[in-house]
C-alpha positions as CSV (number, residue, x, y, z in Angstrom):
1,X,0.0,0.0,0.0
2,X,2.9,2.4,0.8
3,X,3.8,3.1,-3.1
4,X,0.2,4.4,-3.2
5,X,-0.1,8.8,-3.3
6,X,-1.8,10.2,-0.1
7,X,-5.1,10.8,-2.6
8,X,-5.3,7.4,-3.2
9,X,-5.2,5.8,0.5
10,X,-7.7,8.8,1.3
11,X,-10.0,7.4,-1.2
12,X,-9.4,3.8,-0.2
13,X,-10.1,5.5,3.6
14,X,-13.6,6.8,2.3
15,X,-14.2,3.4,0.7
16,X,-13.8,1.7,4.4
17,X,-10.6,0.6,4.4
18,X,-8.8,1.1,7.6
19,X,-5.7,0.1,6.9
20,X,-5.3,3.2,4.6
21,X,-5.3,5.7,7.2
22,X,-2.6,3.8,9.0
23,X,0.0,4.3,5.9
24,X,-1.3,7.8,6.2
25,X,0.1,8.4,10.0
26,X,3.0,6.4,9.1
27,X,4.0,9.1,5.9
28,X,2.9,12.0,8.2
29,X,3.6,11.7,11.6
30,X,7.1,11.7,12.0
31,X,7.4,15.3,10.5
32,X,3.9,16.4,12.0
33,X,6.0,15.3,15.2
34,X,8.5,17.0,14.6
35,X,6.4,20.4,13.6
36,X,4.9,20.4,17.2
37,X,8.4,19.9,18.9
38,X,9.6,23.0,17.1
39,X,6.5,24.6,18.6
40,X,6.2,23.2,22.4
41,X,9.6,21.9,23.0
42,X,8.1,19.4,25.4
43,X,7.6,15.6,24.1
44,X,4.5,15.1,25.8
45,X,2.6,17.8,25.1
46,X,4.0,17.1,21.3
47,X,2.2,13.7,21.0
48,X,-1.0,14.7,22.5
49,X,-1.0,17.7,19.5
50,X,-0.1,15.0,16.9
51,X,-3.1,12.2,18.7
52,X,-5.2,15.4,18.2
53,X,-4.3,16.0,15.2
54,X,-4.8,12.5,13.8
55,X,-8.0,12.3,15.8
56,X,-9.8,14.9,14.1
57,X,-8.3,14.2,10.9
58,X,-9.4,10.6,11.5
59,X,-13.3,11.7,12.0
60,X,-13.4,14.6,9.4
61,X,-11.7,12.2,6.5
62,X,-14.6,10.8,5.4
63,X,-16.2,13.9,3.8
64,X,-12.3,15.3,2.6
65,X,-12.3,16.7,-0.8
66,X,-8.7,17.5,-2.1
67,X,-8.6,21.0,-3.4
68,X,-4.7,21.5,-2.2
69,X,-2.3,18.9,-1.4
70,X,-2.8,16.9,1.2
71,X,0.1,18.0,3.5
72,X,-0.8,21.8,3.2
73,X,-4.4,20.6,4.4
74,X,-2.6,18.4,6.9
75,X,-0.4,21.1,8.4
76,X,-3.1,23.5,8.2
77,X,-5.4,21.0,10.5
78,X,-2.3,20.8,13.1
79,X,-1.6,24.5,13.2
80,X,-5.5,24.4,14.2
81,X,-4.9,22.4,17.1
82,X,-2.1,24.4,18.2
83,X,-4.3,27.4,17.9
84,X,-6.8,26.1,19.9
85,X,-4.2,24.8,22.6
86,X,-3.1,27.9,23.3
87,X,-6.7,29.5,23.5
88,X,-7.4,26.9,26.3
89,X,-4.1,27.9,28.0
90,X,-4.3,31.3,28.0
91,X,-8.1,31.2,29.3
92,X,-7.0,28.6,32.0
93,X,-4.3,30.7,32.8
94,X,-6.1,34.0,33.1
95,X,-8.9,32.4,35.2
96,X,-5.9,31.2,37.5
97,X,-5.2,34.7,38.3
98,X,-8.8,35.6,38.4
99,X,-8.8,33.0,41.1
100,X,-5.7,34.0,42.9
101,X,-7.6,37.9,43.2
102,X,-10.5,36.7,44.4
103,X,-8.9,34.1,47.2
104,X,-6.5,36.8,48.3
105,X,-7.7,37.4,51.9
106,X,-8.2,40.8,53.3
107,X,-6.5,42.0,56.0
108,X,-8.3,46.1,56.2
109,X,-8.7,47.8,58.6
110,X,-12.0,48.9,58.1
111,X,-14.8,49.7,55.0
112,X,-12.7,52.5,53.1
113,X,-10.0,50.0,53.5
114,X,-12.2,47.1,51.7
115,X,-13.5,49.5,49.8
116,X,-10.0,50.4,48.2
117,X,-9.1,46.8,47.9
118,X,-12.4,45.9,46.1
119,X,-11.4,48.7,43.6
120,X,-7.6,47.6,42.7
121,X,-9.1,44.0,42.4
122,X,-11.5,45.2,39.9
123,X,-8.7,47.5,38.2
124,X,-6.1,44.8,38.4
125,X,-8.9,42.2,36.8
126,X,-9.8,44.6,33.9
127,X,-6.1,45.2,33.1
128,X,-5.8,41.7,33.0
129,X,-8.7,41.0,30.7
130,X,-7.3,43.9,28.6
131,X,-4.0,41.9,27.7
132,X,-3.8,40.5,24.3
133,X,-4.3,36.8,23.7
């Protein structure tokens, strides 16, 4: 099967062969691999993007129609993931510090001093939902 183009085993893939989409992740994933290193530099997190990757390639395949080469739609699909990897991050990350404001305990004094402490943690939490993704 492996002197067969990647249009071919995607064909056979539509047609309910398997087998297909394994010569697929054999030709790709090496590089794909490779792709997400260069991004994460952390093995792990590399092969979850490329299981991912493959996963969503694996359910959307059936209704793929080739209008560029299959790598550039291939690539295009992991850059995707990456994408949405960071999105989850940075959300995670700036509830975090929503959380560390609002678990911060106060120590005032009095109301003016709560007061003025409710106002920076509003400031501080509008700055931080300002910053750029």
């Amino acid at each position: 099967m492996s002197g067969k183009s990647d249009h071919e085993l995607i064909l056979m893939f539509q047609k309910g062969h398997p087998k297909a989409f394994s010569e697929i992740y054999h030709r790709h994933a090496p590089r794909l691999l490779d792709f997400f290193h260069y991004l994460t530099f952390h093995g792990p997190l590399s092969e979850d993007l490329l299981q991912e990757t493959f996963l969503k390639l694996w359910r959307g395949l059936h209704g793929f129609e080739p209008r560029a080469p299959f790598p550039h739609f291939l690539y295009r699909l992991a850059r995707n993931v990456w994408i949405d990897h960071m999105r989850v991050k940075k959300n995670t990350e700036r509830s975090g510090n929503r959380d560390l404001l609002e678990s911060h305990p106060e120590t005032t004094k009095g109301p003016a001093e709560s007061a003025a402490l409710r106002e920076t943690r509003i400031r501080v939490r509008k700055a931080i939902d300002s910053l750029p993704y």
